[in-house]
Every structure is written in structure tokens, then in C-alpha cells.
C-alpha positions in Angstrom: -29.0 -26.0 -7.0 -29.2 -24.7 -10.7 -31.9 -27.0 -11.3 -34.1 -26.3 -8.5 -33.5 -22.5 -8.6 -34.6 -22.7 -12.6 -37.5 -24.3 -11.7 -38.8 -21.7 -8.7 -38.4 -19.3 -11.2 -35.5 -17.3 -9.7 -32.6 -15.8 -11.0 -29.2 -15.8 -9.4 -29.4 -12.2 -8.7 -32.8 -12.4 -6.8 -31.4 -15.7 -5.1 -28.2 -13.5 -3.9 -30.4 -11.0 -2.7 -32.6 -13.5 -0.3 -29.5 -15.1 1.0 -27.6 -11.7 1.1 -25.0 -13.0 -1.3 -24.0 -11.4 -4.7 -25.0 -12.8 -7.5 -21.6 -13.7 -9.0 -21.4 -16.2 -5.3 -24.5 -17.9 -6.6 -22.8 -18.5 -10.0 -19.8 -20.4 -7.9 -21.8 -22.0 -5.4 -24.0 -23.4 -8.4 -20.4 -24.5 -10.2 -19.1 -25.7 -7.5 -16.2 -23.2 -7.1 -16.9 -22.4 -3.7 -17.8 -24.6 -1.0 -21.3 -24.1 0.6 -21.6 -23.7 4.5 -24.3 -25.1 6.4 -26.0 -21.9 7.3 -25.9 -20.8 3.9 -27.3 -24.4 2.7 -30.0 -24.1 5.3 -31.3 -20.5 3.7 -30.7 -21.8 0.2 -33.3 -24.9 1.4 -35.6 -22.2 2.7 -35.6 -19.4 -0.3 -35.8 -22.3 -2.6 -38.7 -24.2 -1.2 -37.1 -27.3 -0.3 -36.2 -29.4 2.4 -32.7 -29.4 2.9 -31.8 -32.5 2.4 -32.6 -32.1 -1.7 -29.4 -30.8 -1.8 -27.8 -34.4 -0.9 -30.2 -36.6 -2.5 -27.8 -39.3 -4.2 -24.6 -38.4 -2.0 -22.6 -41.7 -0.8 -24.0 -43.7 -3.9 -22.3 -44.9 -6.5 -23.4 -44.6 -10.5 -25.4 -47.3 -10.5 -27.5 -46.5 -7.1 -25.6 -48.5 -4.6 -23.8 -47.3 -1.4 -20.3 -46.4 -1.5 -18.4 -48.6 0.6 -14.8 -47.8 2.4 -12.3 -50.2 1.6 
């Protein structure tokens, strides 16, 4: 989320304001301190200008690229 908010240009305090968060929730949901609902995700996609799935890209892989498999 970092990443992609760096690169639109936005700070945390004008991405709080579009999601109607503070900008001290940004700086946890960007560390990982605070979990991220759905809804929240979904405006996150929108005031970022990316699909939502960006946020998952990699998720169930391993290090090397593979799946992760149950055991």
C-alpha cells in the first residue's frame, strides 16, 4: 500500500482524508498494525487507482513463486 500510495503521489494524510480515516490509521494499515476490512480495501483500490486485487498480488505463494500447499 506504501508503494502504490508513493507512487500516485499521495500522502497519508490526503489518503485518510479520501477514505475518511486519520492519517495515523494509514501509517498502521501501511505497517501492518491494524488489519484492513474489505470495505476499507475496496476504497483504498478506488482512491489509489487500482484494481483491488493489487493488494493480493503474490498472496498463497511461496518465496520462490510457487503455491503454498496445505500439508
Amino acid at each position: 500500500m506504501r508503494i502504490r500510495r508513493r507512487l500516485a503521489g499521495f500522502s497519508q494524510q490526503q489518503v485518510g482524508a479520501k477514505c475518511g480515516v486519520t492519517f495515523q490509521t494509514v501509517q498502521k494499515m501501511e505497517s501492518g498494525q491494524v488489519d484492513i476490512s474489505i470495505k476499507r480495501l475496496w476504497k483504498l483500490s478506488e482512491v489509489l487507482g487500482v484494481p483491488i486485487t493489487y493488494f493480493f498480488d503474490g498472496y498463497g505463494e511461496t518465496d520462490d513463486g510457487s503455491p503454498v500447499t496445505s500439508s
